[in-house]
C-alpha positions, 0 to 999 in steps of 0.5 A: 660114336667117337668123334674121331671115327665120325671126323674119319667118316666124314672124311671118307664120305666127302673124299668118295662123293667128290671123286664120283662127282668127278668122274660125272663132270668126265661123262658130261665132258665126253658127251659135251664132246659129241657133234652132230654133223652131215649126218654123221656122229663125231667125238671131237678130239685134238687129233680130229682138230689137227685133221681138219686144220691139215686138210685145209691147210693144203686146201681141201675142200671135202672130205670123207670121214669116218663117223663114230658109228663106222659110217663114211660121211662126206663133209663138203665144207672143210671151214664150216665143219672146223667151225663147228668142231672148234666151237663145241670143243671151246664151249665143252672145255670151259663148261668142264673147266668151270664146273671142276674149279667149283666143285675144288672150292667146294671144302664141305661135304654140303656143298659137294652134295648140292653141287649137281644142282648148280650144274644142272642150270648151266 
């Protein structure tokens, strides 16, 4: 084969296995997102943050919710749950930030390949 159609081959592969590896680093990002919490199931967001920081900054102490599943659940403690959500939401951004400024550094198609290992073990 031509060394320029496997210099483009290369090329392409590369481009099309970091792209999907991106798009991996999103889902493990949304589920990363998913809290667990007074038997309700929430996706935590901006918008569920600023909620929350509303409702206690006019000193609500419960609340009702409407989990993902469409379910209403009562959240009896405001700061507890905002502690929660805060830290999951933390721990899911520097978790995703980390991995996709690795998987930038990662130039050669070798390591864009090997990478789903490193990130497995975190």
């Amino acid at each position: 084969m031509d060394t320029r159609l496997e210099q483009a081959l290369e090329y392409s592969n590369f481009w099309n296995i970091l792209s999907t590896r991106q798009e991996n680093l999103k889902v493990l990002l949304k589920n990363r997102l998913l809290l667990t919490y007074g038997g309700g199931l929430f996706s935590i967001d901006p918008t569920l943050i600023g909620l929350i920081r509303s409702l206690i900054s006019i000193e609500e102490k419960t609340f009702i919710f409407v989990d993902n599943n469409d379910i209403p659940i009562m959240i009896d403690n405001l700061q507890d749950f905002e502690e929660k959500v805060i830290s999951k939401y933390r721990d899911a951004l520097e978790s995703y930030y980390k991995n996709y400024q690795k998987l930038n550094e990662a130039r050669e198609i070798r390591k864009v390949i090997n990478w789903d290992d490193k990130v497995k073990k975190e």
